[in-house]
KOLLUM-885278 format. One line per 5 residues: number of its first residue (from 0); their letters; for each residue x, y, z of C-alpha. Coordinates in pm, 1 decimal. Layout:
<atoms>
NUM> A> X Y Z  ...;
</atoms>
This chain:
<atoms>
0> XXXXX> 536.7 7838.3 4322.7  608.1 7815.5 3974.4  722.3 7456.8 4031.0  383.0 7385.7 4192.3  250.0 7543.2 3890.3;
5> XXXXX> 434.2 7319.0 3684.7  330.0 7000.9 3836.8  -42.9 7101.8 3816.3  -24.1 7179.3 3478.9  141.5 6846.7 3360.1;
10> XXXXX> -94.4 6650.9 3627.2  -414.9 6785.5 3427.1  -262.2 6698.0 3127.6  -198.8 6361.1 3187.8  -568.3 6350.7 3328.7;
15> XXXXX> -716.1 6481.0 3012.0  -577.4 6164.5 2817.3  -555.9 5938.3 3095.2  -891.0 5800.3 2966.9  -757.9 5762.2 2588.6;
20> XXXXX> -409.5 5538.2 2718.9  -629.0 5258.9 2608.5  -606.8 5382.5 2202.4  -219.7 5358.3 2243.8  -263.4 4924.1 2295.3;
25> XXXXX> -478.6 4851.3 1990.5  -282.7 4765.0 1685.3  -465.2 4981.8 1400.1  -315.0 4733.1 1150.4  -398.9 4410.1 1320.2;
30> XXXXX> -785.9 4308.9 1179.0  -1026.3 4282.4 1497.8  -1255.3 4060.7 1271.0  -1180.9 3849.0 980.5  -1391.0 3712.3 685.5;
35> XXXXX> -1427.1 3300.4 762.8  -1300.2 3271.7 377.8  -959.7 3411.2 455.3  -874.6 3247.3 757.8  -936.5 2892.6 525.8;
40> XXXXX> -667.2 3070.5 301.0  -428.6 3085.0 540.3  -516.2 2767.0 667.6  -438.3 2634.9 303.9  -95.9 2828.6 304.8;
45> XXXXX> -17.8 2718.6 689.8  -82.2 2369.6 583.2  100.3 2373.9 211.0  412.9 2549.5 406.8  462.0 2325.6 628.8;
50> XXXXX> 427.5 1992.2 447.9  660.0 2177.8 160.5  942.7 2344.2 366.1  1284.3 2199.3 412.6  1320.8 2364.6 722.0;
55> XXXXX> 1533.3 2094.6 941.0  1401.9 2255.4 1216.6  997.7 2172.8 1085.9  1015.1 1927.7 767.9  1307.7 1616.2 790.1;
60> XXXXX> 1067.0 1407.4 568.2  1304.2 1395.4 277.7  1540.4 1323.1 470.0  1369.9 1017.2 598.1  1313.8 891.1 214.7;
65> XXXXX> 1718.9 974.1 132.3  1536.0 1189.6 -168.6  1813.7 1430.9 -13.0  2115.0 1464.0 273.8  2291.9 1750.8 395.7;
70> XXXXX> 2663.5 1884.8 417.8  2723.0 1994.3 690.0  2486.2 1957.7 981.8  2417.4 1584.4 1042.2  2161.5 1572.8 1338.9;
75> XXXXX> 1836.7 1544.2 1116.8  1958.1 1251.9 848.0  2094.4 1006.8 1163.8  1740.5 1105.4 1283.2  1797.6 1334.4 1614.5;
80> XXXXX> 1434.8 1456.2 1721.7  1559.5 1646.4 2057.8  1836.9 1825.5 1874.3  1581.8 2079.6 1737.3  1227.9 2084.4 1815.7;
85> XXXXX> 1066.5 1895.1 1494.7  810.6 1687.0 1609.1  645.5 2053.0 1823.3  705.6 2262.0 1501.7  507.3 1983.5 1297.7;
90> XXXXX> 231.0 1962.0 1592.7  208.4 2298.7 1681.7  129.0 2451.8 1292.5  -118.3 2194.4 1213.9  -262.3 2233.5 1541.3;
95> XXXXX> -235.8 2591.9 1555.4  -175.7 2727.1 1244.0  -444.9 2487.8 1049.2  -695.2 2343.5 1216.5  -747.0 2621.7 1438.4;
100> XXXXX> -784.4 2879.8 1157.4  -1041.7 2618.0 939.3  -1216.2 2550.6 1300.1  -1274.5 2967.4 1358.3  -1311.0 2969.0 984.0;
105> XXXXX> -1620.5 2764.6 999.8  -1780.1 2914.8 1250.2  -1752.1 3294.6 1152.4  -1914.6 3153.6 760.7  -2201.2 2937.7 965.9;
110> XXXXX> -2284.1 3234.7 1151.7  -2319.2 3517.6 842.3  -2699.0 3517.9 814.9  -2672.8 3727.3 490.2  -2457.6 3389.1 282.9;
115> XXXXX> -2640.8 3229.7 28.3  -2754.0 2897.2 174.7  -2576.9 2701.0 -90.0  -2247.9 2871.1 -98.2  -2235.9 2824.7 280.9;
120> XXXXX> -2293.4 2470.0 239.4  -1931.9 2442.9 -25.1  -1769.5 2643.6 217.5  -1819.6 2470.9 525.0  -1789.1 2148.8 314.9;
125> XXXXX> -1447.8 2246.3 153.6  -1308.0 2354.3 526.2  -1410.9 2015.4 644.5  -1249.2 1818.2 414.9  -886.0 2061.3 446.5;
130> XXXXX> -956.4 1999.8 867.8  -965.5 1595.1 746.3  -633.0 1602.8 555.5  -497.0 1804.3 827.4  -559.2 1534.7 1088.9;
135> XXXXX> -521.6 1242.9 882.0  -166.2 1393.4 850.6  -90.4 1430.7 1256.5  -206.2 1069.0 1286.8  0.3 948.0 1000.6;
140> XXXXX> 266.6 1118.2 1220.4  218.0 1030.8 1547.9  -24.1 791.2 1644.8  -301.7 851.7 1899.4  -349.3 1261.6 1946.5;
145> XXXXX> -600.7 1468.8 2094.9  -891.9 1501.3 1882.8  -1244.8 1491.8 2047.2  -1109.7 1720.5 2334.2  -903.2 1921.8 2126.7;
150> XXXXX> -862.2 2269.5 2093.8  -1213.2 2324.6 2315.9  -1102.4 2608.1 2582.7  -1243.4 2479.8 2871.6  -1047.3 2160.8 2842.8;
155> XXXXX> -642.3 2261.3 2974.3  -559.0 1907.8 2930.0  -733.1 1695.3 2612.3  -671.0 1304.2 2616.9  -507.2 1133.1 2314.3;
160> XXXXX> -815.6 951.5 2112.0  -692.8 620.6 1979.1  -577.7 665.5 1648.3  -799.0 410.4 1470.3  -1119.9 570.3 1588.7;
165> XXXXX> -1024.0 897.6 1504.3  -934.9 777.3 1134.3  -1276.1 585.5 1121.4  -1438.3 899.8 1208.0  -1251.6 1143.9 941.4;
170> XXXXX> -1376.0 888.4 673.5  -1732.0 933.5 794.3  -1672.3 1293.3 784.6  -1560.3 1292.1 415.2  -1832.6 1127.8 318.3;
175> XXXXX> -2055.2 1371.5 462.4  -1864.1 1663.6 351.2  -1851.0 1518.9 13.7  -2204.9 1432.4 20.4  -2314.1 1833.1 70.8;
180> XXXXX> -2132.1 1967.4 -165.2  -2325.6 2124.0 -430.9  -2170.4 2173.1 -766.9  -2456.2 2402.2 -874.5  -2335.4 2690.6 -669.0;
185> XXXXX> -1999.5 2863.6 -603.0  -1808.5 2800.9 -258.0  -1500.0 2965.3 -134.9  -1394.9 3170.3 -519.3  -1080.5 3315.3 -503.7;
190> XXXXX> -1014.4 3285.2 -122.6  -969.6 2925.6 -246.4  -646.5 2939.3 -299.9  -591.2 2580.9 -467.1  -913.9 2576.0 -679.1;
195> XXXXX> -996.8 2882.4 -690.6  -1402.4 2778.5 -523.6  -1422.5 2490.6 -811.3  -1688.1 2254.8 -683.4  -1620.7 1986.0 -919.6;
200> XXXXX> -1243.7 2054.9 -846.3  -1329.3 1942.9 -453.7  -1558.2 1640.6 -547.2  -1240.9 1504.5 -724.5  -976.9 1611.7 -477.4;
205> XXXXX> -1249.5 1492.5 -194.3  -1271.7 1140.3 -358.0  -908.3 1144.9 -419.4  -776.2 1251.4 -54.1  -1069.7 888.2 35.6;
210> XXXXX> -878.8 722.6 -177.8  -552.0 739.2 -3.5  -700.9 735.1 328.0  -887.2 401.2 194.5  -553.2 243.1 153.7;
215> XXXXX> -398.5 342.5 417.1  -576.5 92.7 637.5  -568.8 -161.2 347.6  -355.7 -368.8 510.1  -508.9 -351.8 855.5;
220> XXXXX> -917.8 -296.6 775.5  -917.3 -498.3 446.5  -1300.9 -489.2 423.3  -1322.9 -147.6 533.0  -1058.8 0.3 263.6;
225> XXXXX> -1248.7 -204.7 -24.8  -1553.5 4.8 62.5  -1391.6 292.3 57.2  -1201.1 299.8 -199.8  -1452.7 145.3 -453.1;
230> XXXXX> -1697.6 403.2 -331.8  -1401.4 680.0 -427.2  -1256.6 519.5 -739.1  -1504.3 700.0 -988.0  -1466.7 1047.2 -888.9;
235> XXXXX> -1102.6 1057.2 -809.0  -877.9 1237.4 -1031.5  -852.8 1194.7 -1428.5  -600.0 1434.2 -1511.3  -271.9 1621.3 -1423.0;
240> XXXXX> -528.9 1925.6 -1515.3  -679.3 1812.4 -1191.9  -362.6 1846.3 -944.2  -417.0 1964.2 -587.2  -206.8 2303.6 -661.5;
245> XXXXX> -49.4 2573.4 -437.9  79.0 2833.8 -660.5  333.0 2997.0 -413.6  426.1 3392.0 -550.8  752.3 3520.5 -651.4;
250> XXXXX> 808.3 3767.2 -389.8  811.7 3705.1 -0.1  645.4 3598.4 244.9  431.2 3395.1 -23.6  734.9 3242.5 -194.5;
255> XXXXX> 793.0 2881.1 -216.4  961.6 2769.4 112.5  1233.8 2547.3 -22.5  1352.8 2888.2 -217.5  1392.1 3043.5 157.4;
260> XXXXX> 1585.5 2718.8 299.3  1819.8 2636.1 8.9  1822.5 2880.6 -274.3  2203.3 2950.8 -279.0  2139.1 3257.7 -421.7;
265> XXXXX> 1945.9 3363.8 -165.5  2027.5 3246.6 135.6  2414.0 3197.4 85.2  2367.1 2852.4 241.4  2435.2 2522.0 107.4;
270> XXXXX> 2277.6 2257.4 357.6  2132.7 2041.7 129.5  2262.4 1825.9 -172.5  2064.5 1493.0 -358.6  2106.4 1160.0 -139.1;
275> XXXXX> 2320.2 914.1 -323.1  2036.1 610.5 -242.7  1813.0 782.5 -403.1  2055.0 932.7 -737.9  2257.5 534.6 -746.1;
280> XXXXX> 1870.8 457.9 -821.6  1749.7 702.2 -1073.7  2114.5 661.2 -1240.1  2063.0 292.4 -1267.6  1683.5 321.7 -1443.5;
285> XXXXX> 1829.3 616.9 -1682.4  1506.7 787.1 -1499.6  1448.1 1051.6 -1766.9  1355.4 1247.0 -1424.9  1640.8 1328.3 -1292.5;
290> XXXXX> 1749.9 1649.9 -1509.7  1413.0 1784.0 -1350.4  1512.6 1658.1 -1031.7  1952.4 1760.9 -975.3  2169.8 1918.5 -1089.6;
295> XXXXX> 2496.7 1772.3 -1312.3  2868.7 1767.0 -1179.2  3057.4 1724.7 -1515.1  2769.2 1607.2 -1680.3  2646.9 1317.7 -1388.3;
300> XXXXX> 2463.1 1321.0 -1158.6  2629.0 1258.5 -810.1  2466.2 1179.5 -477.4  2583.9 1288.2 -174.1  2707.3 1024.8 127.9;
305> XXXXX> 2354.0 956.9 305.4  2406.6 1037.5 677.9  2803.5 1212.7 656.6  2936.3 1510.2 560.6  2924.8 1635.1 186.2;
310> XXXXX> 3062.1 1863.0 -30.7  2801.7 2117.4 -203.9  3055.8 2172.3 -538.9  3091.9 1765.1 -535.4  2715.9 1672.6 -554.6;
315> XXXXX> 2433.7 1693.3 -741.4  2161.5 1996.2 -570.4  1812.2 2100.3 -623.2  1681.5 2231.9 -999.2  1665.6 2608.9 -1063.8;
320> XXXXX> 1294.6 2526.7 -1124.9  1249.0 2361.6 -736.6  1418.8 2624.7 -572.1  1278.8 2886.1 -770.9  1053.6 3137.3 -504.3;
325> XXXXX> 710.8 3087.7 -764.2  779.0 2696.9 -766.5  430.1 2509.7 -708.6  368.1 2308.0 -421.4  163.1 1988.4 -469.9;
330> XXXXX> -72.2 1863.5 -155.8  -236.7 1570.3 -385.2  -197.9 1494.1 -754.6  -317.1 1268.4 -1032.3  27.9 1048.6 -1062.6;
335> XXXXX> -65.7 953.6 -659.2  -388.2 906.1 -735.0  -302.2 649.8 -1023.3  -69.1 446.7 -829.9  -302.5 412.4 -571.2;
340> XXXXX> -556.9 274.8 -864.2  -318.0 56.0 -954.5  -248.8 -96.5 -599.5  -634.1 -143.5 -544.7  -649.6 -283.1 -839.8;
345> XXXXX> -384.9 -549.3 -695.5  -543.2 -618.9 -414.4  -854.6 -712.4 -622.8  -1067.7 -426.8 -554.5  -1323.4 -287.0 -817.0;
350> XXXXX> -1171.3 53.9 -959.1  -1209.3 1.5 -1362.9  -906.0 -98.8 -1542.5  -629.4 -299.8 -1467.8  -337.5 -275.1 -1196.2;
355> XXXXX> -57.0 -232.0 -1525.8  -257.7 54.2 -1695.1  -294.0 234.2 -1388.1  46.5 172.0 -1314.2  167.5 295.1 -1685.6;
360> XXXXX> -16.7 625.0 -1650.8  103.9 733.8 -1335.3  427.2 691.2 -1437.2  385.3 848.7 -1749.6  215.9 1117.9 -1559.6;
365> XXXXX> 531.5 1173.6 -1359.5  726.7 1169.2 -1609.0  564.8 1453.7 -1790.2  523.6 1701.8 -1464.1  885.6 1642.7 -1445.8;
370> XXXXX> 974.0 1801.2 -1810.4  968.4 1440.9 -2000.9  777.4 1332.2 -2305.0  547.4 1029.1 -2372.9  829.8 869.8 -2568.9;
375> XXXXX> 1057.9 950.5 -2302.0  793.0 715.0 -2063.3  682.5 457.7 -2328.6  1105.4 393.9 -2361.1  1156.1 360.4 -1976.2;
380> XXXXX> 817.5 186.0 -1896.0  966.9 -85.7 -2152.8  1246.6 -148.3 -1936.2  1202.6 -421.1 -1725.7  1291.6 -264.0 -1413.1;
385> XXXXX> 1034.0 -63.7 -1446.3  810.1 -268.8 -1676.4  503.4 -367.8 -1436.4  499.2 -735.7 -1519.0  848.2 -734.6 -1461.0;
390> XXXXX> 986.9 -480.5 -1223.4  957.3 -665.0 -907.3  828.6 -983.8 -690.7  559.5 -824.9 -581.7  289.9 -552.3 -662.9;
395> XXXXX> 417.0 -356.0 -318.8  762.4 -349.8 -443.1  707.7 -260.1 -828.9  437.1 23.4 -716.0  641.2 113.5 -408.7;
400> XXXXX> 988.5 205.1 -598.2  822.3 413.0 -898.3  559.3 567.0 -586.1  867.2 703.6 -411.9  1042.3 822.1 -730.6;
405> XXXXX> 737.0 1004.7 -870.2  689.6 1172.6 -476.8  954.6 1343.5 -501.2  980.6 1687.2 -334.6  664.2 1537.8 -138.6;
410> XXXXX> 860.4 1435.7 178.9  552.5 1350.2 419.1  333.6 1135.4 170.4  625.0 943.7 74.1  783.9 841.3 393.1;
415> XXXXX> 374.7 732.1 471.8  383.3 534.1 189.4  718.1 375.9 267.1  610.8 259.8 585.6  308.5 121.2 441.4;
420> XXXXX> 433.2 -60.5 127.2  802.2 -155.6 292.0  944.2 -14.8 -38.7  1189.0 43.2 -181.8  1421.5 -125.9 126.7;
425> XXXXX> 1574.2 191.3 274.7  1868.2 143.1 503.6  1967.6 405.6 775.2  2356.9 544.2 749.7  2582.7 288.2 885.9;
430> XXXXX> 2965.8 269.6 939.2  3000.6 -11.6 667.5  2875.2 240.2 451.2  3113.0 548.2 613.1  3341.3 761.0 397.0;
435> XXXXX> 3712.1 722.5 512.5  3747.6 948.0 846.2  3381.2 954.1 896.3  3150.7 746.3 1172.7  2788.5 721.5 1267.2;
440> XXXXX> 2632.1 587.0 1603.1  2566.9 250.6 1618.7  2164.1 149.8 1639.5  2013.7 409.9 1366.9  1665.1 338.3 1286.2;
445> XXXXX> 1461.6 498.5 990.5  1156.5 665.0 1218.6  856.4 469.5 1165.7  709.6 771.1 1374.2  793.0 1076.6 1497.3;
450> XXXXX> 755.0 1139.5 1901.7  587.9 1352.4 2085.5  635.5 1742.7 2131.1  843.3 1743.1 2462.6  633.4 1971.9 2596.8;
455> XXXXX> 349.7 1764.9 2624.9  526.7 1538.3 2888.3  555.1 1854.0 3141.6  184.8 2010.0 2981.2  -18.1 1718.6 2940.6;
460> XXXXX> 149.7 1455.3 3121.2  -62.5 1194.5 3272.9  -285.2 1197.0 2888.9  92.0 1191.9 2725.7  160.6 885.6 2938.4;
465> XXXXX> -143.8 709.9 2825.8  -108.5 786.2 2520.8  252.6 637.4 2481.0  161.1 292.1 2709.0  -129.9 266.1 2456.4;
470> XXXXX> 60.1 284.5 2129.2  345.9 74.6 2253.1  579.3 359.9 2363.3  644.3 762.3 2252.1  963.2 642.0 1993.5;
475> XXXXX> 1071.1 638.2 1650.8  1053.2 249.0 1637.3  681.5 211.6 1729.0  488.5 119.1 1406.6  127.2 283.2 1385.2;
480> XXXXX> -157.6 116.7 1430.4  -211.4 41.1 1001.1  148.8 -96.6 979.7  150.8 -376.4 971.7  457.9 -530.8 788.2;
</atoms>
């Protein structure tokens, strides 16, 4: 009996709160709802992390432009996309972790019926023009992706859109997100984490994100880039004061991401070290860059073997100041803007002033950011390596070497604009180049792309197949549709 007893009593118990179980599966710290305004801030962070990190398992972009090579672990310089999953971890954050976020964003703001009309107009403006850098950055990457189908729930399987129409259609969206925003009222404030809801701040960083867009087809749409670009050219940015900043925090998780992947201090590890390509280069201009750029051994600096193993004590490494955790990320800034003045200005479009003074500033520019003085540009800008009239045979190659130099710590928008200017002339490792005892496989390429997620051949695969018989085939070798040289 009293075991009887026992079992009733625990059986009513259970009964009692057997119609409360369902409190015990709701995360009391995880937000139900969200304010529209912060998921565009983590969309800003999602996007700035990921084009910043030197994660070799996300971000090989430096890599690509031999700004650095590693020590040890030799799979992401000789260009191994299957090794780790890269080209997924690039696709699935801007994808997932962006667009997705600036997509809900938009719709939770356009839905608050108590938002001042105007400020819902800058919002929804300065969330379309973040969505149009996102996906101008997964077609810079990969070619055709899904785009009209994407990310709508009732479609399991999106097709690819060919990559030229979707880039026709983000510049017709900038224009009309540029056109509605409204400098008269406030937009975003402080959940803005780059301008902080400055209007005039997005009408500049709007014109200057059409500006490289405009000559990214310059080669391929000549017509359609002078349009665009002469229609940007006055509103683009004047000033360093007018940067595209992430201020990253000194404290996890919002610290800089190259502190968390090769701060020494830190992490212990030393993967990464300066690529000798890149130092034999700055060494040979006296770039007054460099002591903002490496590190000294016995007073030099000393580039690593591009592609082969490395000593960390033997080589020049990352700046205190890059690998710092508060160190500022840059998505778009006034030295890129200049150079791509300067190149329009080239190619005979109408953008006010002349190719050279363009050219002059941006270095300068660069130069400054970088801890230099004006003298210390006025003295190298009179070399003539570096002089414009000088430097080079042609505008591509004279812009093209000081572009890559002054992208630095920019991975992504420098291996774009290497694949669009064809300078400087990069070489993959080879064994003519190997270090005694040391090999690489024969055939490297530099990626001109990066392939498809796997996953997308078993999850999407008759649109993946498409997709790769319409660009020419899913490899590293297949130029996108603006390259043209």
């Amino acid at each position: 009996m009293k075991k009887i007893y026992i079992i009733l009593v625990a059986a009513a118990f259970f009964s009692s709160c057997s119609k409360n179980l369902g409190d015990y599966n709701v995360d009391q710290k995880k937000a139900t709802v969200v304010p529209g305004v912060t998921l565009i801030s983590n969309a800003e962070k999602n996007f700035t992390d990921i084009l910043t990190t030197p994660n070799v398992n996300s971000n090989v972009f430096r890599f690509y432009v031999q700004y650095w090579t590693s020590t040890e672990y030799l799979d992401e310089p000789r260009y191994n996309l299957t090794a780790r999953p890269i080209p997924a971890a690039l696709w699935d954050a801007i994808y997932q972790k962006v667009i997705v976020n600036l997509r809900e964003g938009k719709k939770v703001i356009g839905a608050d019926p108590l938002l001042n009309a105007d400020i819902k107009i800058n919002q929804l403006a300065q969330a379309e023009i973040l969505e149009i850098m996102a996906w101008s950055t997964l077609v810079n990457t990969f070619g055709n992706v899904p785009y009209s189908q994407a990310m709508d729930i009732s479609v399991v399987n999106p097709k690819y859109d060919d990559a030229a129409t979707v880039y026709n259609d983000l510049l017709v969206r900038l224009d009309a997100a540029l056109g509605k925003l409204k400098t008269s009222a406030t937009g975003l404030g402080t959940a803005d984490i780059i301008y902080k809801g400055d209007i005039n701040a997005w009408v500049k960083f709007g014109n200057s994100l059409k500006l490289r867009l405009g000559l990214i087809i310059a080669d391929k749409d000549p017509a359609k880039a002078k349009t665009t670009i002469e229609s940007a050219a006055p509103n683009v940015f004047k000033s360093a004061a007018d940067n595209a900043i992430f201020k990253y925090l000194g404290s996890p998780p919002n610290n800089n991401p190259i502190s968390t992947n090769a701060n020494i201090l830190l992490t212990k590890r030393k993967d990464y070290v300066g690529a000798k390509p890149f130092i034999d280069r700055l060494n040979a201009l006296a770039d007054p860059r460099r002591k903002g750029f490496f590190t000294t051994i016995g007073g030099n600096f000393v580039g690593g073997n591009y592609g082969y193993s490395n000593s960390f004590g033997n080589c020049s490494t990352m700046t205190d100041k890059i690998i710092s955790l508060d160190f500022e990320a840059l998505l778009l800034d006034y030295p890129e803007t200049e150079f791509a003045l300067a190149e329009a200005a080239a190619r005979g479009f109408s953008v006010g002033g002349t190719a050279a003074d363009h050219y002059n500033n941006a270095v300068t520019a660069s130069i400054i950011y970088w801890g230099g003085t004006v003298a210390d540009a006025t003295t190298y800008l009179a070399r003539p390596d570096v002089a414009y009239a000088t430097a080079g045979a042609t505008y591509k190659e004279v812009i093209g070497t000081q572009k890559w130099i002054a992208l630095y710590n920019r991975g992504f928008e420098s291996w774009t604009e290497w694949r669009r200017l064809d300078f400087p002339k990069l070489l993959p490792p080879t064994n003519a180049t190997a270090p005694p005892g040391q090999s690489v496989p024969d055939g490297l390429v530099i990626p001109k792309r990066l392939i498809y997620p796997i996953g997308e051949q078993t999850l999407n695969g008759a649109n993946y197949t498409a997709a790769s018989a319409a660009i020419g085939g899913d490899a590293v070798t297949t130029k996108l549709w603006w390259d043209m040289f």
